[in-house]
C-alpha positions, 0 to 999 in steps of 0.5 A, a space after each residue: 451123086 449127091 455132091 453132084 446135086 447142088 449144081 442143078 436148079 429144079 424148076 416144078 413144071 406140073 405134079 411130079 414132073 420137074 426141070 432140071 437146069 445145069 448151064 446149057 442142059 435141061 432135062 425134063 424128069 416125070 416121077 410118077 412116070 419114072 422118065 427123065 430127059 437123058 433116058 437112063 433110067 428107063 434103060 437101066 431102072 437105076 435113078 439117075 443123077 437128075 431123077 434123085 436131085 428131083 427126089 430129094 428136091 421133094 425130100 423123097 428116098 431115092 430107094 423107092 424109085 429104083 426099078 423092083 428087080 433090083 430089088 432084095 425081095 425080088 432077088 429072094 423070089 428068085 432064088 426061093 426054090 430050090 436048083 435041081 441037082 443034076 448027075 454029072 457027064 459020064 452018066 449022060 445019054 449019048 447023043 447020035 451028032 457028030 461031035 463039036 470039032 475044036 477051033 483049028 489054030 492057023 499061022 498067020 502070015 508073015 515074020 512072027 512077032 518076037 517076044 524081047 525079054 525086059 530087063 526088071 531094072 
């Protein structure tokens, strides 16, 4: 991204908030707020390319604007218990349903599709 980043002109439009201006598109990133104009990093929490070229604009670590679950602590808090052990299926209770029936394969209609072999040349 940051090859990309030298194609956009950042424009400081009010405390931590900025334009970015490519040709025909302009999009309007908030820091503070964490928004950007396409909406990409509200969806995914991952900075996208006009959220870092503002970052780096203010010579900021893009690292920190990246959303916390991506994060190795919360990754670590996460997996900071341990998984209970389970017994395997044969010692399981039985349950009184009706077992899961298997999907049934039907022949589709019509003259089968024949499977030519390919010469390896």
């Amino acid at each position: 991204m940051k090859e990309q980043q030298r194609y956009w002109d950042v424009v400081l439009s009010g405390e931590q908030e900025y334009e970015m201006k490519l040709v025909d598109e302009i999009y309007a990133v908030h820091l503070e707020h964490k928004t950007c104009g396409c909406r990409y990093w509200q969806l995914s929490g991952i900075p996208c390319v006009h959220v870092i070229v503002a970052i780096l604009y203010v010579n900021g670590n893009a690292e920190d604007y990246v959303a916390v679950w991506f994060k190795t602590s919360m990754f670590g808090s996460c997996y900071r218990y341990p998984v209970k052990s389970i017994n395997g299926a044969n010692i399981w209770p039985d349950v009184p349903c009706d077992p899961v029936l298997t999907y049934r394969h039907r022949r589709m209609s019509g003259r089968p599709k024949v499977n030519r072999r390919k010469c390896p040349t």
